[in-house]
C-alpha positions as CSV (number, residue, x, y, z in Angstrom):
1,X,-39.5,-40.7,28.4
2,X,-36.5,-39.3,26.6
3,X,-35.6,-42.8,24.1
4,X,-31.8,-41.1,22.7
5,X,-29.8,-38.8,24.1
6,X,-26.4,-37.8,22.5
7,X,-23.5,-35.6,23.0
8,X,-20.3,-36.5,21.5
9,X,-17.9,-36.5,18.1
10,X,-17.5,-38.6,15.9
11,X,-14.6,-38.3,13.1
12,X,-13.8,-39.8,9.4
13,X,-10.3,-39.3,7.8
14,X,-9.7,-35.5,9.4
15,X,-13.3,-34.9,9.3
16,X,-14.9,-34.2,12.8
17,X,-19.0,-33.8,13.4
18,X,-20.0,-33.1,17.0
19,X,-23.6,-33.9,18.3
20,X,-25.7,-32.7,21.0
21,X,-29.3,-33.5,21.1
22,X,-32.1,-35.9,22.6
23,X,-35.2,-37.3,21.2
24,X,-37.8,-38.5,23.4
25,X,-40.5,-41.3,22.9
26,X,-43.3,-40.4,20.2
27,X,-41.3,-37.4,19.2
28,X,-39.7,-36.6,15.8
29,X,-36.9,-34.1,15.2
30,X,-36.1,-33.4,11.9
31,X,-32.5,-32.7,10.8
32,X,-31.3,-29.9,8.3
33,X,-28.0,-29.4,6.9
34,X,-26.7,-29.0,3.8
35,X,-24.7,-31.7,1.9
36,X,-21.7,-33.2,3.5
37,X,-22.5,-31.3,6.9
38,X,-22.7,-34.9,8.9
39,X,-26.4,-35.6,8.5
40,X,-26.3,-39.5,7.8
41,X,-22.9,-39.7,9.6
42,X,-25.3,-38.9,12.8
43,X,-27.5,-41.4,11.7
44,X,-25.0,-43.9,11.0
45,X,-23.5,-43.7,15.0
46,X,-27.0,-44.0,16.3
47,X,-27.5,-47.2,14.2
48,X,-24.1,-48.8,15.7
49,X,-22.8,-48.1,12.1
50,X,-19.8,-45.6,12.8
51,X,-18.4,-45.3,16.4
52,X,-18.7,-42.0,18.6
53,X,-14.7,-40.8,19.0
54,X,-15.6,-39.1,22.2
55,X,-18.7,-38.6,24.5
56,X,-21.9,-40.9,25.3
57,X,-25.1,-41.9,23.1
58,X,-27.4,-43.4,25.4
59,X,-30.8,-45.5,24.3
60,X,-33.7,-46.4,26.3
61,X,-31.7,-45.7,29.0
62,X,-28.7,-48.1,28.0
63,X,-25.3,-46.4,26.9
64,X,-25.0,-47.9,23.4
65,X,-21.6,-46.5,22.7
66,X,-19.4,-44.2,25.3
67,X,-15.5,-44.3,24.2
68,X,-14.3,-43.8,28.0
69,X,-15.6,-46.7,29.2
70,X,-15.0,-49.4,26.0
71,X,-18.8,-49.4,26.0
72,X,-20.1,-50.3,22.4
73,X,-23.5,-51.9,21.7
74,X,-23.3,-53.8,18.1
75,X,-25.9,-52.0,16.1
76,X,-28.0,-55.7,16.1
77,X,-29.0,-55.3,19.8
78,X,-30.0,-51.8,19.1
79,X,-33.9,-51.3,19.0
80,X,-33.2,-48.9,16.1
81,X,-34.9,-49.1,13.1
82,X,-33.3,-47.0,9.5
83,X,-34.3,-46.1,6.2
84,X,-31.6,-45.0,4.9
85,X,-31.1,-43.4,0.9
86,X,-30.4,-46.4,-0.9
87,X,-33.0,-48.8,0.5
88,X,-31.0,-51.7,0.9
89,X,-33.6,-54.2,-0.3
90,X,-32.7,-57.8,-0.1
91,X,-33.0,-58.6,-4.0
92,X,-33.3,-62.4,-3.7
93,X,-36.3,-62.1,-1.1
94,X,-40.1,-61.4,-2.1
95,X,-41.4,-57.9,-0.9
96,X,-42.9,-59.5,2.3
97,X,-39.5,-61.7,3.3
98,X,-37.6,-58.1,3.0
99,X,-40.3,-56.3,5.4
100,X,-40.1,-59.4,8.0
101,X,-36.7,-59.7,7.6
102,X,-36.6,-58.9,11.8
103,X,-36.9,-61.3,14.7
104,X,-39.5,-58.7,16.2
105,X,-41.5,-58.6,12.8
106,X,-44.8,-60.9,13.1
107,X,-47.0,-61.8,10.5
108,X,-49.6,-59.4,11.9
109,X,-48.2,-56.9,11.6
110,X,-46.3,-57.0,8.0
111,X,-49.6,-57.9,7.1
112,X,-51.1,-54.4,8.6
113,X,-48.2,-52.5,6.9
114,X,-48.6,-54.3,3.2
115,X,-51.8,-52.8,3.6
116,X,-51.1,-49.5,5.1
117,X,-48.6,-48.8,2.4
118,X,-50.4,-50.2,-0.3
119,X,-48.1,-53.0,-1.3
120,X,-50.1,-56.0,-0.7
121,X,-50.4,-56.7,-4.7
122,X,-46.8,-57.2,-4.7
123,X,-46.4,-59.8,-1.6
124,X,-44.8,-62.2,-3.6
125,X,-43.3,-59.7,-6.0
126,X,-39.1,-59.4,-5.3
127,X,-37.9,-55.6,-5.2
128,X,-36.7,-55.7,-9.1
129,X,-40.7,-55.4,-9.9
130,X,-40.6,-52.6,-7.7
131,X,-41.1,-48.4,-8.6
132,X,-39.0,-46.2,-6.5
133,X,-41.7,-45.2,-4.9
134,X,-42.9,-48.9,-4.2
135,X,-39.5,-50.0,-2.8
136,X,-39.1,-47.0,-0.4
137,X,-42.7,-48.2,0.8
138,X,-41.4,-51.9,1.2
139,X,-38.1,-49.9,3.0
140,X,-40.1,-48.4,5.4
141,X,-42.6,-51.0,5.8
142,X,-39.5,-53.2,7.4
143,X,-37.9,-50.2,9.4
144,X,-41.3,-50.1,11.4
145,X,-42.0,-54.0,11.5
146,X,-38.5,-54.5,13.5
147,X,-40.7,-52.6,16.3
148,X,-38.1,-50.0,16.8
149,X,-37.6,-48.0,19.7
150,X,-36.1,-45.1,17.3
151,X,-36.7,-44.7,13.7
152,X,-33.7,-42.9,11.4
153,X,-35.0,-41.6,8.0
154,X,-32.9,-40.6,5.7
155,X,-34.6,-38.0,3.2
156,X,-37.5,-41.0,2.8
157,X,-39.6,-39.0,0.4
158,X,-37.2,-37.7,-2.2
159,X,-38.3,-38.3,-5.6
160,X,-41.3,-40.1,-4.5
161,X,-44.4,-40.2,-6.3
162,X,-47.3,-38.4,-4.8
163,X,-49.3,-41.3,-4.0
164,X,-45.8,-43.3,-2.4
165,X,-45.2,-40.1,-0.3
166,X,-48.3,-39.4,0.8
167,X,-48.9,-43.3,2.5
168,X,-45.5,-43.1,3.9
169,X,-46.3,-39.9,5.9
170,X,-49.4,-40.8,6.7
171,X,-48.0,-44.3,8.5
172,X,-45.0,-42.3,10.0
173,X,-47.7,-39.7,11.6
174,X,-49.5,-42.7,13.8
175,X,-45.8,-43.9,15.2
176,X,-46.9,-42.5,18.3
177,X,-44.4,-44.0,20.8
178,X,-41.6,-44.0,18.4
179,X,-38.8,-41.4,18.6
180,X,-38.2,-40.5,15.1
181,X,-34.9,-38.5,13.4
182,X,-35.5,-37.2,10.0
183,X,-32.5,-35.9,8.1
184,X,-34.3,-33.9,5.4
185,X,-34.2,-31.4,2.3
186,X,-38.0,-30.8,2.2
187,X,-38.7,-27.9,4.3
188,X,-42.3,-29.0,4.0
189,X,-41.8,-32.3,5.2
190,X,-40.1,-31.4,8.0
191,X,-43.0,-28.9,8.6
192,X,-45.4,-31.6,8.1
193,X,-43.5,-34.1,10.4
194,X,-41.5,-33.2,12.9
195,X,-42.3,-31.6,16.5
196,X,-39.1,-30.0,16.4
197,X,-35.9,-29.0,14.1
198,X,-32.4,-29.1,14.6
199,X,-29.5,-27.5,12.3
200,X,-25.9,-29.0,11.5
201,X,-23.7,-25.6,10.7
202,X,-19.6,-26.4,10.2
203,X,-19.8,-29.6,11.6
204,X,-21.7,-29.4,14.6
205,X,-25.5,-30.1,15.1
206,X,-27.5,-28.7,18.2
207,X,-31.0,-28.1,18.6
C-alpha cells in the first residue's frame, strides 16, 4: 500500500521547492541534497508544519493538504511521526513522559523502546542528564511510540556516538510497516537504510 504520495510546491519568502515522490508502507527513501536545497522544508509540509502552495499530498489515502480544494489536515491528526535536528525534547518531563508524550503511546511499548534503545537507566532522568547521543535515542524512541503511519528523520545519526547510532538503526531496520523518509548526509546511512534514494537539484526533488 503506497502510505504518501506527493506532488506539489511549496514556497518561503521567493524561495520555491517542488516535490514529486511516493513512499509506500514498510518502505524507506532516503533524501539527498545539499544544504538549503528544501530537504527539511519537504519534511516540514509532510508533518502539517509548512503548507503545499500548489498540488496534493495525500496520506493513507486521505488528502492531508491540496490548495485547490481548501483541504488542510492540522499536522495533529496526521499519523506522522518526526525526528527532526534539534530534538525538541520536553525539558520539564522525565525521559519516559517525553517518549509517551502521544495519545497512541502505551506503556508497553515505551517500555519495549527504553529497552531497545538502551535508555531504561534514565526513565526517570529529564533530557538535561542526557548525551547527544542519549537524547536523539529518547527523540526517536517517541517518533515510533506515536505509532506512526510515516516516519521523517531528519539526519538522525549525525554526530552520534557509535553505540547511540548503531541501536537507532538497528530499531529503524525492524519498522516494517512504516513508510520512512530520511533526509541524509551519510551516504552510508542511506546505503544501510533506505530501499531507495531520491535527489533535490535547484529546488526540485524527484525520485
Amino acid at each position: 500500500m503506497t502510505a504518501l504520495t506527493l506532488a506539489g510546491e511549496t514556497r518561503i519568502g521567493n524561495l520555491s521547492f517542488a516535490f514529486d515522490l511516493s513512499v509506500k508502507a514498510g518502505e524507506t527513501l532516503a533524501i539527498l541534497g545539499p544544504n538549503g536545497a528544501g530537504k527539511t522544508s519537504l519534511l516540514r509540509v509532510i508533518s502539517g508544519l509548512l503548507p503545499l502552495a500548489e498540488g496534493t499530498l495525500n496520506l493513507n489515502n486521505q488528502v492531508a493538504d491540496q490548495p485547490a480544494s481548501k483541504t488542510f489536515l492540522p499536522p495533529h491528526l496526521r499519523s506522522v511521526g518526526w525526528v527532526p535536528q534539534d530534538r525538541l525534547l520536553f525539558p520539564h518531563l522525565t525521559v519516559a513522559e517525553n517518549i509517551g508524550f502521544s495519545p497512541r503511546a502505551t506503556d508497553a511499548l515505551v517500555a519495549q523502546l527504553l529497552e531497545a534503545l538502551n535508555l531504561t537507566s534514565l526513565t526517570a532522568s529529564k533530557p538535561a542528564a542526557c548525551s547527544g547521543g542519549q537524547a536523539q535515542r529518547v527523540a526517536v524512541a517517541r517518533a515510533l511510540a506515536a505509532q506512526p503511519a510515516i516516519l521523517l528523520l531528519d539526519e538522525p545519526s549525525t554526530a552520534l556516538d557509535a553505540e547511540s547510532q548503531e541501536l537507532i538503526h538497528g530499531v529503524l531496520a525492524s519498522q516494517s510497516q512504516v513508510a520512512t523518509l530520511l533526509v541524509t548526509h551519510d551516504l552510508s546511512e542511506a546505503g544501510r537504510l533506505a530501499d531507495r534514494t531520491a535527489i533535490f537539484s535547484a529546488g526540485v526533488l524527484k525520485q
